[in-house]
Structures are given as C-alpha cells and as structure tokens.
MARMILO-231463 format. One record per residue (C-alpha): residue number from 1; x, y, z; residue in three letters. Coordinates in pm, 1 decimal, m for minus. Layout:
   seq          X          Y          Z   type
   NUM          X          Y          Z    ALA
...
***
This chain:
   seq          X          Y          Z   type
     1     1692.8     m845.4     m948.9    UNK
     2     1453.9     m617.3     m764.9    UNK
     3     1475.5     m842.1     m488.0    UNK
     4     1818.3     m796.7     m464.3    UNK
     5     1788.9     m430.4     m495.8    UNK
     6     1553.2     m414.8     m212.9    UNK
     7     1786.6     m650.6       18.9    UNK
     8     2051.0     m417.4      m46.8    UNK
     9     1823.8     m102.8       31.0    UNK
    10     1725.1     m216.0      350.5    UNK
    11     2063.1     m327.1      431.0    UNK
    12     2176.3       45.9      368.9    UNK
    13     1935.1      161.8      608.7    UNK
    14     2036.4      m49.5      900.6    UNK
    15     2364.3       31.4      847.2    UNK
    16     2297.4      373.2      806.4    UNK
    17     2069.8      356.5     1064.2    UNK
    18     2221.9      135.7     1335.3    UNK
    19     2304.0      341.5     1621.0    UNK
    20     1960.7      475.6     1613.1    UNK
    21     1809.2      119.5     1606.6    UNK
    22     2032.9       m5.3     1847.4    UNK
    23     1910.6      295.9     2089.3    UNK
    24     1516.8      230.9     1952.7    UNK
    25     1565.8     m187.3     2063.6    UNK
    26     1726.9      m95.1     2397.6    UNK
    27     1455.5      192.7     2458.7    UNK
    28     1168.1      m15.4     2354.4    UNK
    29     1306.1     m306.6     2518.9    UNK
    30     1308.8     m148.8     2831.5    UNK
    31      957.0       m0.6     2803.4    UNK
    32      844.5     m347.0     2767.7    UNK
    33      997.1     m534.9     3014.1    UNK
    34      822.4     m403.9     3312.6    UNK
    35      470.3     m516.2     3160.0    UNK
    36      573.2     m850.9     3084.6    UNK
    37      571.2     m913.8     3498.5    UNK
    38      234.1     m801.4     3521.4    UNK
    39      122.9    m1180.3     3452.6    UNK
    40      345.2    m1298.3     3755.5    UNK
    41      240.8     m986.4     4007.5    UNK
    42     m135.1    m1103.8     3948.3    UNK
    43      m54.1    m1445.3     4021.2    UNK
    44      143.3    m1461.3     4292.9    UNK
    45      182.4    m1052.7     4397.3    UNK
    46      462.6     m934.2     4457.0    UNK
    47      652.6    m1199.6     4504.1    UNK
    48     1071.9    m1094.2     4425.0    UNK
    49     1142.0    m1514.2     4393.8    UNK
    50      843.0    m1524.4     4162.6    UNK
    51      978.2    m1229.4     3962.9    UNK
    52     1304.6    m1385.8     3962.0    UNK
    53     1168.2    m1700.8     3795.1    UNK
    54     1035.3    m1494.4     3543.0    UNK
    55     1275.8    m1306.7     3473.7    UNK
    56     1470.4    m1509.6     3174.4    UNK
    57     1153.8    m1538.9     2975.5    UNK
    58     1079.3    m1153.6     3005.0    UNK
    59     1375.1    m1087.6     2895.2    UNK
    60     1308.8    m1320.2     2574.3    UNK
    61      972.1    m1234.8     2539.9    UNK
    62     1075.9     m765.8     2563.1    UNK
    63     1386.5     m881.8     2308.4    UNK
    64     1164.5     m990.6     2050.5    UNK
    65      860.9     m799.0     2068.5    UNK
    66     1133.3     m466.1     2034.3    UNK
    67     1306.7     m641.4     1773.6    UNK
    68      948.8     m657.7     1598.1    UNK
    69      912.5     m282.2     1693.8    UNK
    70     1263.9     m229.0     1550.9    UNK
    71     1212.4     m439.0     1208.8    UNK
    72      829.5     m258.7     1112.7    UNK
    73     1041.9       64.7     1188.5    UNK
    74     1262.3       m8.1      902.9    UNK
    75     1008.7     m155.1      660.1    UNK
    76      864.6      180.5      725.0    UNK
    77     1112.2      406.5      637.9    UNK
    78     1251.3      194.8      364.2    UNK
    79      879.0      219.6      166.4    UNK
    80      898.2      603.5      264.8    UNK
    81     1193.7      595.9      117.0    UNK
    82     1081.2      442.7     m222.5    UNK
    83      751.8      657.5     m273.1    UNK
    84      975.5      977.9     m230.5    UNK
    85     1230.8      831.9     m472.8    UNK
    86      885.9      761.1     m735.4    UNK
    87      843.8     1097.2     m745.8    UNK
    88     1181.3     1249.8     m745.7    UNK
    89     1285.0     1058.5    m1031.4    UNK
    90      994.7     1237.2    m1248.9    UNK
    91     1069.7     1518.9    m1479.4    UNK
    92      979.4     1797.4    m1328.3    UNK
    93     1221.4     1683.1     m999.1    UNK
    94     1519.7     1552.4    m1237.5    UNK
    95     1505.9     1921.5    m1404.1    UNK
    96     1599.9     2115.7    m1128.0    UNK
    97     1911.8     1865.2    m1075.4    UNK
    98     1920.3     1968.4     m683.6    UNK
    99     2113.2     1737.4     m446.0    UNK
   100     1937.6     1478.4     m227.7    UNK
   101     2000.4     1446.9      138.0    UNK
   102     1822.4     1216.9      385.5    UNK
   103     1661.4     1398.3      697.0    UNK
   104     1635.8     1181.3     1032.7    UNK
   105     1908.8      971.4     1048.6    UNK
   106     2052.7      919.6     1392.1    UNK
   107     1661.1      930.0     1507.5    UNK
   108     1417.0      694.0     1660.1    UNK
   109     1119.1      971.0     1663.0    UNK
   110     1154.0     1088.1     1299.6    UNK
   111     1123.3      935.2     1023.9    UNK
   112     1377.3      936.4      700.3    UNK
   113     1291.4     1125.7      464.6    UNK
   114     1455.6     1219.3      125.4    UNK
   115     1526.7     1584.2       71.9    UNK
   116     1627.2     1800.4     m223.6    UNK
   117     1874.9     2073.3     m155.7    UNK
   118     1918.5     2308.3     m484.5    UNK
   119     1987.8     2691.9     m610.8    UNK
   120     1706.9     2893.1     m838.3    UNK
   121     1814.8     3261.8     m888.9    UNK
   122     2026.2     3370.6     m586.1    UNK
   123     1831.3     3117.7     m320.7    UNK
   124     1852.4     2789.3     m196.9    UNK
   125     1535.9     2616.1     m187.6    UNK
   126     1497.2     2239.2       29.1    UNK
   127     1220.9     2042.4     m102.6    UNK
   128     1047.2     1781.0       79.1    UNK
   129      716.0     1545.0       m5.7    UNK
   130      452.9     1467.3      245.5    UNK
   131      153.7     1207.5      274.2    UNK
   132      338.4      981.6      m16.4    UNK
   133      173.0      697.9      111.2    UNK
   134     m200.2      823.9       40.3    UNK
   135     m331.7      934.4     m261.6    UNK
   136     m259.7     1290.4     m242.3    UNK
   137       78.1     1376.7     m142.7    UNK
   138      204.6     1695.2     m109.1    UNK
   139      509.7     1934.3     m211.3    UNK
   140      665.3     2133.0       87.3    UNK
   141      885.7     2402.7       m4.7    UNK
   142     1126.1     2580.4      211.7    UNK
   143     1348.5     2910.0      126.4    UNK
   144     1671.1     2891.0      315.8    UNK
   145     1682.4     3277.0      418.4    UNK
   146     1752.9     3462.4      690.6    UNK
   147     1450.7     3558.4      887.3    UNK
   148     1560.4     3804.3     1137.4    UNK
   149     1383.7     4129.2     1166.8    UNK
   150     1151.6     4038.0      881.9    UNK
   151      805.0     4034.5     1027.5    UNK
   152      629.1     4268.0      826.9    UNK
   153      755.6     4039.9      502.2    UNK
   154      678.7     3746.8      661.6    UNK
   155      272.6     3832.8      732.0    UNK
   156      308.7     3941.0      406.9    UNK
   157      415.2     3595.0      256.0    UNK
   158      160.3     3459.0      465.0    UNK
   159     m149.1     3654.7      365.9    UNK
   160      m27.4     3676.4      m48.6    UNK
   161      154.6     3348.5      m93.0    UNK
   162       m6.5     3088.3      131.8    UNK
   163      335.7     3053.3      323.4    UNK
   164      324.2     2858.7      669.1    UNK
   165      510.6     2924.5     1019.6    UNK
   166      376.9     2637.2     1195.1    UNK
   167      642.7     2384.5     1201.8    UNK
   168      822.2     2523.8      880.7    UNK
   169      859.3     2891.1      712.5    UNK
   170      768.7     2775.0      311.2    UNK
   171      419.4     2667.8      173.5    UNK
   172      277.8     2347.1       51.8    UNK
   173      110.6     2270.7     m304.8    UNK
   174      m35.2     1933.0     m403.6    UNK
   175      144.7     1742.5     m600.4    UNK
   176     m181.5     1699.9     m831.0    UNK
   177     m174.4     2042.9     m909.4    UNK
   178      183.6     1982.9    m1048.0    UNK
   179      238.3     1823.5    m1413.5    UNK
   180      542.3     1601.3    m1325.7    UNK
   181      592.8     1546.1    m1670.7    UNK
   182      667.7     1914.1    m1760.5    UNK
   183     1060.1     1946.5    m1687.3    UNK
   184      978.0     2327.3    m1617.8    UNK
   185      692.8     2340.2    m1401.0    UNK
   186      864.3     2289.6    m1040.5    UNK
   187     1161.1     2504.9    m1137.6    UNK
   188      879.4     2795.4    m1249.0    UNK
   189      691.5     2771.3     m942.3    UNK
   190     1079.9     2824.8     m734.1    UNK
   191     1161.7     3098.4     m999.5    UNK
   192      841.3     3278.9     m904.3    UNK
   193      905.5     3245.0     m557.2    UNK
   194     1238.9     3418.0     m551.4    UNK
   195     1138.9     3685.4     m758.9    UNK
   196      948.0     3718.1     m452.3    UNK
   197     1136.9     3694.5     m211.5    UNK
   198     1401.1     3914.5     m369.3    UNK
   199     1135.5     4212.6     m392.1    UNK
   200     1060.5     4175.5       m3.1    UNK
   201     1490.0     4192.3       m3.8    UNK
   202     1463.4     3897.6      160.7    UNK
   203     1852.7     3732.0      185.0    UNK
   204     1993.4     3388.0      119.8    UNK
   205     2137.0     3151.1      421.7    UNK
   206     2514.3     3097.5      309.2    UNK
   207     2525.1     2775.9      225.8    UNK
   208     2848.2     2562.9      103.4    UNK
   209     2751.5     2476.6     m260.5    UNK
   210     3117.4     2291.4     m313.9    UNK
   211     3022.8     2082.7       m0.8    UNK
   212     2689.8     2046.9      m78.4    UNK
   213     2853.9     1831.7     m376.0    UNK
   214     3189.1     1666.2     m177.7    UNK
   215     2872.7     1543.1       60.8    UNK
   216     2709.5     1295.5     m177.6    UNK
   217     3024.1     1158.3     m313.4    UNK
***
C-alpha cells in the first residue's frame, strides 16, 4: 500500500510539475550536448563530417544523462516533500489548522517546498521548515505585513526578537527547541509574536482568507 501511495505521489509531482521538467530536460539537455563532442574534436579536430557522425549518439547519450538529471530532481523534491509532511502532521502543526500551499512549482532552480498559510490574532503568519533532511531542522516564520516606512520597528525586531532581513523578514527557531507534541506551543510562540508586532503598529498584508480556502479544494 505504501508503495502505491508513493507511485501516486511522485506521479502528482510530475504532473504538477511537468512544464518545469520539460523546460529542466530541454535546458540540461542542451548544456550537455556540446560536451559530448569533445571526444570526437580530440580525435579527429574539428572535423564538421566527424561531428556529423556523432551527432545521433550525442543526442542519445545528452537525452538520457538529462533525463537522469530530471528523475534525481524529482526523487528530491518528492522526499522534501515527505520530511515536511512528518512534521506538519505533528500536534503542535495540526493545532494551528493553517492551510498548506506548495512553494516552487513552475521552477527548475527551487525546490518544492510545503508551506503553511494561517491567521493568529489579526496576522497572517507563512510557515516554512528548513534542513529537514539533517538532524536539526529548522522553523522559519514569516509575518505577512506591510513593511513600508517601518525601519525603526524593523532594527527593533532585529536587535529584541532575533528577526532576519537576509533573504526573508521573520526569524528562525529549531525545531528541537519546539515540543511537537504540545498542541499549543507553535500557536504560543505566533501569539507572542503578534502581540508584538501589534505594539510596533505594525499592519497585516490583506490577504483573501475565502480564497485561501476555494484554493485547496
């Protein structure tokens, strides 16, 4: 039965997926194809009859090693996938009941990633987990608020709460640090954070919460 569930999973995935695999096999297909000449130039130079000659089994030989590329790229989203979904399906995720989303899609740079989309207090919160595949992953948080002319709140978030601005505005706690047993403890640690965020009169993004719902149906 798992083995059918897993099937189907990746089968999801590609068809999710399948315009940005198609564009990932004809990009690294093309990326490859030059090299596999190389062989031939050495030989016999640059010889354009020579080339020619060669040409059919290049073609073979760029189709499957990008089909190769193109296959590991899916076996490693689809175990991404699973370690997110290990976690997400523990207490103190299933509490906050916040709706999933998948980040990526349509990409061959990015990888997918399951998101969690939800409300605490008056703000929207989008939860993501990092390094699953080592032994000490890690919670991002991100407040969906509007940023503009907030610069003195923002050092101030920085410097108090341990917030980030590198490639994200939230903060980052690991998950060991997090009893995933305790229904409450993730929805506390968002609860805190808009108290915060509501003294600094900092203001929700306007987000669709009826769509937010039509979209996973």
């Amino acid at each position: 039965m798992c083995g059918i569930q897993k099937m189907r999973d990746l089968l999801t995935i590609i068809i999710t997926e399948r315009k940005s695999l198609l564009k990932g096999l004809t990009i690294s297909f093309l990326l490859i194809l030059p090299f596999t000449f190389l062989p031939t130039i050495i030989k016999s130079g640059i010889s354009f009859s020579a080339i020619l000659g060669r040409l059919n089994d290049s073609i073979i030989y760029s189709f499957g090693f990008a089909l190769i590329v193109v296959i590991a790229a899916i076996i490693h989203n689809y175990n991404g996938l699973v370690d997110r979904k290990w976690y997400f399906d523990r207490p103190a995720f299933k509490d906050l009941e916040f709706y999933g989303r998948i980040d990526g899609v349509g990409s061959v740079v990015y990888d997918l990633e399951t998101v969690l989309i939800g409300k605490i207090e008056t703000y929207f919160f989008r939860l993501n987990l990092i390094e699953t595949d080592n032994k000490k992953p890690i919670l991002e948080i991100v407040p969906l608020i509007d940023l503009t002319d907030k610069e003195q709140e923002i050092e101030k978030l920085k410097t108090d709460d341990k917030f980030q601005t590198d490639f994200f505005f939230g903060k980052r706690i690991k998950l060991n640090e997090i009893d995933l047993e305790a229904p409450n403890s993730i929805r506390e640690i968002l609860k805190d954070l808009a108290t915060r965020l509501k003294n600094l009169k900092f203001e929700s993004l306007d987000i669709d919460e009826e769509q937010l719902e039509m979209d996973l149906k």
